[in-house]
C-alpha positions in Angstrom: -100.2 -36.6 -172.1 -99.2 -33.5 -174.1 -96.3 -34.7 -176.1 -98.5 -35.0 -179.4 -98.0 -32.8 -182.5 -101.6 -32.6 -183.5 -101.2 -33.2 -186.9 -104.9 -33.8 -187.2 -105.6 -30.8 -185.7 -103.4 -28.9 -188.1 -100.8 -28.9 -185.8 -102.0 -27.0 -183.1 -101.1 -28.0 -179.5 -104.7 -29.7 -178.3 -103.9 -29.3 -174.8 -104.0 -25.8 -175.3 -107.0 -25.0 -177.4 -109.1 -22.9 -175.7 -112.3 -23.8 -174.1 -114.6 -21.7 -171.6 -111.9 -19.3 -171.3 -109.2 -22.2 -170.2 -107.0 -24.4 -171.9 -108.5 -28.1 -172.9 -105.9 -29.8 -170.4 -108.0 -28.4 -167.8 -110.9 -30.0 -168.0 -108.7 -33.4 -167.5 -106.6 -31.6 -164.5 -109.8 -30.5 -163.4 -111.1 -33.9 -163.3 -108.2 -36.0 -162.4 -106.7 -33.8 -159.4 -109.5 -35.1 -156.5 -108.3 -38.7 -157.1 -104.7 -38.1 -157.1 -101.8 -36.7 -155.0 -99.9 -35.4 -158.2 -101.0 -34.4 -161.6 -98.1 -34.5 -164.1 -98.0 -33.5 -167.8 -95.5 -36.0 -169.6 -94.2 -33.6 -172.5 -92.0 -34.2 -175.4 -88.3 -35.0 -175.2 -85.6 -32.4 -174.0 -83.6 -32.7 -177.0 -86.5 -31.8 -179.1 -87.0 -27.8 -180.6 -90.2 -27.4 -179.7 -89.6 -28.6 -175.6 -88.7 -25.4 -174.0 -91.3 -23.2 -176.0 -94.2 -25.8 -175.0 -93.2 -26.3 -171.6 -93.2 -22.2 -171.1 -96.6 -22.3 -172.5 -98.1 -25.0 -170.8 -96.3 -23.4 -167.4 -97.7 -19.9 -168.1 -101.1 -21.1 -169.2 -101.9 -23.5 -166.6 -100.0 -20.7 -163.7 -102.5 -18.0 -165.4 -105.5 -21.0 -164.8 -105.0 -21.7 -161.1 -102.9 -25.3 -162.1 -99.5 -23.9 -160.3 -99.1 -27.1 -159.0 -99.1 -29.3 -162.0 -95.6 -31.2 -162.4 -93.8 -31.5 -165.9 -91.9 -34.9 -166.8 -90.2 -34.3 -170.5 -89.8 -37.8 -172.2 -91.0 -38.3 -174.9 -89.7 -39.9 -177.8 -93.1 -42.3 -177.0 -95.6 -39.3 -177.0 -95.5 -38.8 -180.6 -98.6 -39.5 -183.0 -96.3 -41.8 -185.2 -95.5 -44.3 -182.4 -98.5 -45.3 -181.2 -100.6 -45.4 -178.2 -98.5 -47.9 -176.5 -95.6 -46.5 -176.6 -96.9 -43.4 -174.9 -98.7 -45.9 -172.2 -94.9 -47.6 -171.8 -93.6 -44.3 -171.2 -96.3 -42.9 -168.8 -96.1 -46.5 -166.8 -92.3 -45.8 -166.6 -91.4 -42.4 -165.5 -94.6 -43.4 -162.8 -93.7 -42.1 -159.3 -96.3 -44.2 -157.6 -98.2 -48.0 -158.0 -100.8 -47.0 -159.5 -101.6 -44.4 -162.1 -104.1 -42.4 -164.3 -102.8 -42.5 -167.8 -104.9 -39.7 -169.7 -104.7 -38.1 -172.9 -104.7 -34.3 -172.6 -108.1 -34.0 -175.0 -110.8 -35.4 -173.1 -112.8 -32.3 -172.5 -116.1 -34.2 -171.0 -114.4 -36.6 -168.2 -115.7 -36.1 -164.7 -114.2 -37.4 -161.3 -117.3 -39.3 -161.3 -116.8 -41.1 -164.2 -113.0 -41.3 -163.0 -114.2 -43.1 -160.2 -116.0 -45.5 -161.5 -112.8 -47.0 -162.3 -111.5 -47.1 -159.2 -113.0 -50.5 -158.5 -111.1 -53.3 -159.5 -111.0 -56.7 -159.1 -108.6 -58.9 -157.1 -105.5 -59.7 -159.7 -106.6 -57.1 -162.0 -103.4 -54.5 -163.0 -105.4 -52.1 -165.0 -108.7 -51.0 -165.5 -109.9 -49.5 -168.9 -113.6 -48.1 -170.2 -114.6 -49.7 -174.0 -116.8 -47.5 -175.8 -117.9 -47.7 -179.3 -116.6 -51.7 -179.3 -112.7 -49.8 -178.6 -111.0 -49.9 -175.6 -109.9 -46.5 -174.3 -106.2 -47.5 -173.0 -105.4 -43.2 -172.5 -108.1 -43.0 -170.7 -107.6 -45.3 -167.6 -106.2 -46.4 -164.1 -103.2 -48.3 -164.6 -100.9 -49.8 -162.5 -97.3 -49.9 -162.5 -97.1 -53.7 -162.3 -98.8 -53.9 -166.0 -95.4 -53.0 -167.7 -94.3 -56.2 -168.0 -97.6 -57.8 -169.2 -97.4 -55.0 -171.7 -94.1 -55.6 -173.0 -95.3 -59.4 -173.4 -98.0 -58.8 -175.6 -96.6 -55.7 -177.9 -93.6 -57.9 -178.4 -95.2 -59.8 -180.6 -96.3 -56.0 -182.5 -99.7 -57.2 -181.0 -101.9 -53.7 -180.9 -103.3 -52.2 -177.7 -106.9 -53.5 -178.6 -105.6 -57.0 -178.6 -105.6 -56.3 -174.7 -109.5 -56.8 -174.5 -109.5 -60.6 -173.3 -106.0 -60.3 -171.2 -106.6 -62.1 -168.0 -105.1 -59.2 -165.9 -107.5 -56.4 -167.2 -110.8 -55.5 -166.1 -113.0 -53.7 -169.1 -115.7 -52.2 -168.2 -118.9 -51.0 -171.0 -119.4 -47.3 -171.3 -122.8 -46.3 -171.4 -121.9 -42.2 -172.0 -119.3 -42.3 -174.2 -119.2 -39.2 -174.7 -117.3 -38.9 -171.1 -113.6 -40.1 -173.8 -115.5 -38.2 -176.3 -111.4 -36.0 -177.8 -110.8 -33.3 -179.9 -108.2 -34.4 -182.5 -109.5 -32.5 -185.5 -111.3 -29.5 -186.1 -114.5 -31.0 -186.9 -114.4 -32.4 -183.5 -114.1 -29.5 -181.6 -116.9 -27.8 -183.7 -119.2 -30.9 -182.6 -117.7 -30.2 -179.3 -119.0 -26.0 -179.0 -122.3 -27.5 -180.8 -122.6 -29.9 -177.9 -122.4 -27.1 -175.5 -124.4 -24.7 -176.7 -127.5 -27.3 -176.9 
C-alpha cells in the first residue's frame, strides 16, 4: 500500500525512502514475491494531482531496482492517512484479483518470507490471519482472504475499529515473538532507530 501522504514523515513518500541503496517498498516486494504470483502496489486515486507523478516514480524506481514486474492498481480514495486502516484493507480486499491475499503496508522494512509464512497456516473456517504485537493487531500486515469483506463491513458498520477484530470468530491471531519483523517507518525518528538497528 503506497497511497499514504506521509504526513508523519513530513510528507515524504515512505515507500520511497531509501534504504541500502533501494527504495523501502523493496524490502516488502522482496519479501512478499516467493509467496505470491503477483505483487501489486495499490496507489492513490486517478483523479488525484499527485497520481501520475507517483506512479512514474514508483515505475522508474522499482524498473531501476530489478521490480519490472510489479503491477500498479490506482484507487485510492481509502489509502489516505485520514480514513483509516480499514478503509485501505476494504479497498485492497476489493480490487483483489485472487481468494486470498497479502494486504501489506509499503513500510515494513524488517519482514521476511519466513515470517510471511508463518501465516500461511490457518485454521479450518478461519478468513484471515493477522500477527498481534505489542497487545495490537497488525491488520496491514497479513494474509487475508477475499471472503472477509463482508464480515468486515459487519463489524465497521457499527464505526467498530479494526482492533475490535481481535475475538472475531473467523480470525486466527497469532503472538509475535520478534516484533520487530512489523517494526514501520512513519516518522523520522523511526527510521533513525531503523539505520541505528542496522549498524549494531
Amino acid at each position: 500500500m503506497v497511497g499514504g501522504v506521509g504526513r508523519r514523515m513530513g510528507g515524504r513518500d515512505k515507500g520511497l525512502i531509501e534504504r541500502r541503496g533501494a527504495p523501502l517498498v523493496c524490502s516488502v516486494i522482496e519479501a512478499v514475491t516467493p509467496l505470491s504470483q503477483r505483487v501489486t502496489l495499490l496507489g492513490p486515486p486517478a483523479s488525484e494531482p499527485r497520481h501520475d507523478e507517483l506512479k512514474a516514480r514508483y515505475q522508474a524506481r522499482l524498473a531501476s531496482s530489478g521490480h519490472e514486474g510489479v503491477c500498479w492498481s490506482s484507487d485510492l480514495s481509502a489509502l489516505d492517512e485520514r480514513a483509516g486502516a480499514h478503509r485501505a484493507l476494504k479497498s485492497a480486499l476489493t480490487r483483489a484479483a485472487a481468494d486470498w491475499v497479502w494486504v501489506l503496508a509499503c513500510d515494513l522494512p524488517l519482514l521476511t518470507t519466513e515470517s510471511l509464512r508463518e501465516l500461511m497456516t490457518l485454521e479450518p473456517g478461519r478468513l484471515a490471519h493477522l500477527w498481534s504485537a505489542g497487545g495490537r493487531l497488525q491488520p496491514l500486515a497479513g494474509l487475508w482472504s477475499r471472503a472477509a469483506l463482508s464480515e468486515l463491513g459487519a463489524t465497521l458498520s457499527t464505526g467498530a475499529a479494526l482492533q475490535s477484530l481481535r475475538s472475531a470468530p473467523w480470525l486466527q491471531v497469532s503472538a509475535l515473538v520478534d516484533q520487530r519483523v512489523v517494526m514501520n517507518v512513519n516518522r523520522p525518528e523511526e527510521l533513525a532507530a531503523l539505520a541505528q538497528l542496522e549498524r549494531a
